[in-house]
C-alpha positions in Angstrom: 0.0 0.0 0.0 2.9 2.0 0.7 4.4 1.3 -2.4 0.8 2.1 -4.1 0.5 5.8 -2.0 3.9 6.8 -3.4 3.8 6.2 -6.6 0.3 8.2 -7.2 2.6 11.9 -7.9 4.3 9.8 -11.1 0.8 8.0 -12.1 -1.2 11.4 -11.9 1.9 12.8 -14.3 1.6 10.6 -16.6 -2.5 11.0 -16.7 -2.4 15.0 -16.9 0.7 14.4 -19.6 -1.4 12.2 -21.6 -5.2 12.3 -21.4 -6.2 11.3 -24.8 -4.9 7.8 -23.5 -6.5 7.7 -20.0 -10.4 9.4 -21.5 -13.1 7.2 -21.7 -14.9 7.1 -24.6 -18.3 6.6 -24.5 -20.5 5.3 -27.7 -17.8 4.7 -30.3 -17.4 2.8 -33.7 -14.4 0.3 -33.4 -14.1 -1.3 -36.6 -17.8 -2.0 -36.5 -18.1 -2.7 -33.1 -20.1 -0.6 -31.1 -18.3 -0.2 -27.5 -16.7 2.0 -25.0 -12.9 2.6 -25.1 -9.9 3.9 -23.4 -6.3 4.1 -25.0 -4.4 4.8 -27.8 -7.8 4.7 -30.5 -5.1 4.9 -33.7 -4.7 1.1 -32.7 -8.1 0.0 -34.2 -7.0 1.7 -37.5 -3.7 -0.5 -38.0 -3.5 -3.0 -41.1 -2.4 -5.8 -39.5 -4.9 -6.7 -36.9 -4.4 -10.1 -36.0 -7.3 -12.4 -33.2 -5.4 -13.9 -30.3 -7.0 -16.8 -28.6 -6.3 -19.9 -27.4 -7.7 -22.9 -25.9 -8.0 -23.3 -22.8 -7.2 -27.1 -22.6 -3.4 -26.3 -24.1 -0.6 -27.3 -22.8 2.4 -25.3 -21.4 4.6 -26.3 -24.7 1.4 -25.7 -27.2 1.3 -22.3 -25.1 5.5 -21.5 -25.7 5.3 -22.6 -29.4 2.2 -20.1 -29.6 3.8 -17.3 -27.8 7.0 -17.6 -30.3 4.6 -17.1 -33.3 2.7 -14.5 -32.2 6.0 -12.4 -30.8 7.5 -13.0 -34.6 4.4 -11.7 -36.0 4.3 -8.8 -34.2 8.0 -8.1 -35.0 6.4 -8.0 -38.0 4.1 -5.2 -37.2 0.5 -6.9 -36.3 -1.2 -5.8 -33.1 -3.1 -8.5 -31.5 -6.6 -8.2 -30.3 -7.9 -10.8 -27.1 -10.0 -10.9 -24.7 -7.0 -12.7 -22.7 -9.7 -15.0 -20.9 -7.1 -18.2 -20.8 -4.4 -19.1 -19.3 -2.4 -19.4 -22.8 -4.0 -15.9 -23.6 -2.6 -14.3 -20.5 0.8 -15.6 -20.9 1.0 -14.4 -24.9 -0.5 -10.8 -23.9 2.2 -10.8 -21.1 4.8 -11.5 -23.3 4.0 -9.1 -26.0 3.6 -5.9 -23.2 7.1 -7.3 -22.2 8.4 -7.1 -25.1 7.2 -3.4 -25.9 4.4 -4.8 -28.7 0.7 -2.9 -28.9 -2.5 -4.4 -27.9 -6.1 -4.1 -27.9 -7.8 -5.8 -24.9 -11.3 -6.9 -25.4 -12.8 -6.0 -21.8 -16.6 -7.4 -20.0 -17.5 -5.1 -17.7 -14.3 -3.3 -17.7 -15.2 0.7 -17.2 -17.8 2.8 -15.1 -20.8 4.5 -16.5 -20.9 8.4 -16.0 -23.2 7.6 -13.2 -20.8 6.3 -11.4 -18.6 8.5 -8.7 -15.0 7.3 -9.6 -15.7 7.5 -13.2 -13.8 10.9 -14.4 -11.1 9.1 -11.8 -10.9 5.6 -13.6 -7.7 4.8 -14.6 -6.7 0.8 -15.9 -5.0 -1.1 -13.1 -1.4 -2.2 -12.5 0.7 -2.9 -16.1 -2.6 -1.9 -18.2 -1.9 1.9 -16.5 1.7 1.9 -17.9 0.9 0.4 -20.9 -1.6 2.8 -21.9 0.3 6.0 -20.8 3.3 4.3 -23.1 0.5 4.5 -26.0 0.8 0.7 -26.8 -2.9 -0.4 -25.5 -6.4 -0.1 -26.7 -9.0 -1.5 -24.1 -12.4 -2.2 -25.4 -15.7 -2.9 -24.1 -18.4 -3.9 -26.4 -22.0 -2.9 -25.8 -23.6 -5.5 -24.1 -26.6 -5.7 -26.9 -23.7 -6.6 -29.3 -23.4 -10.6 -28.1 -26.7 -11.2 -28.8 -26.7 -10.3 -32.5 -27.5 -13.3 -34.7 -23.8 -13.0 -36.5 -22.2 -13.2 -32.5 -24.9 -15.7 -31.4 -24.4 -17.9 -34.4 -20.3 -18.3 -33.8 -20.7 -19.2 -30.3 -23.2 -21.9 -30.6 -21.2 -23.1 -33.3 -18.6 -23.6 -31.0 -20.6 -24.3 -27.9 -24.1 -25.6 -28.7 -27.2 -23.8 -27.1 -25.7 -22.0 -23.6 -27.9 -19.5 -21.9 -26.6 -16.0 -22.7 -25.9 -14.8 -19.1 -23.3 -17.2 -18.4 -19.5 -16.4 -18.2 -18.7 -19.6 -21.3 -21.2 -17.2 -23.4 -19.8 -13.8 -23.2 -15.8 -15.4 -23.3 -16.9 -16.9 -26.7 -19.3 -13.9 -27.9 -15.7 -11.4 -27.1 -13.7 -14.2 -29.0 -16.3 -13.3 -32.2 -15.9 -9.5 -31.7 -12.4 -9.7 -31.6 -12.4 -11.7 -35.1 -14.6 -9.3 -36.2 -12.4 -6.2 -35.4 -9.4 -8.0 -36.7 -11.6 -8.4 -40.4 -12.9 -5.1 -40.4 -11.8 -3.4 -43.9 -12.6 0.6 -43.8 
């Protein structure tokens, strides 16, 4: 907490030096997706937009091998785009922050309404802060009216069957098809 309490001065810096990056955006058009953002918004607009999932039933060498490929393809130039829901996911977005590569974050629940008291104070937690103050991070949420459109509601029963839309399997798979849908989206 100490630690936390000190370091406020350099973290309300970095905010007033950049506030593009730390303003919440309410009711935007993300490559077709209707949502609420915070970040570097230029990120949406890159070429190379690639989807970065994985299963969660891979294994820690499936996960390495993964994690190799995606860091090449972002040498490359392509920006990833996950909802980093599994454990492979995590690992891959980890490594690409690391290694100073962009990202866009699919969020559920992520930012505060206006409504809210701490909203014109909301700032992303922990690495997402300095990420997004470096410019490298895009965090998304989708409106929540967005997973139930036929297109999102066909993919995940594809994948999953018939699962009742309030349940945490159904919105991990609904982000999974926004995020291939922002990585498709031609201007």
């Amino acid at each position: 907490m100490k630690r936390y309490i000190l370091d406020n001065p350099r973290r309300l810096a970095l905010k007033r030096a950049n506030p593009d990056l730390f303003k919440i955006r309410q009711q935007m058009n993300i490559c077709g997706v209707a949502c609420t953002a915070m970040g570097n918004m230029f990120l949406a607009e890159y070429p190379q937009r690639q989807v970065l999932q994985c299963s969660r039933r891979l294994r820690q060498a499936e996960i390495d091998a993964k994690r190799e490929e995606c860091l090449l393809e972002a040498e490359k130039g392509t920006i990833f785009i996950s909802a980093a829901i599994s454990e492979g996911e995590k690992q891959i977005c980890r490594a690409l922050r690391e290694a100073g590569f962009p990202l866009i974050v699919l969020l559920s629940g992520g930012f505060p309404t206006p409504d809210e008291p701490h909203y014109q104070y909301y700032k992303p937690n922990g690495i997402y802060f300095e990420v997004c103050a470096a410019g490298r991070l895009l965090l998304i949420e989708p409106d929540k009216s967005l997973s139930e459109q036929p297109e999102i509601a066909e993919q995940v029963v594809a994948k999953a069957g018939e699962i009742p839309h309030d349940c945490l399997r159904y919105k991990f798979l609904a982000l999974n098809a926004i995020a291939e849908m922002i990585s498709k989206y031609q201007p």
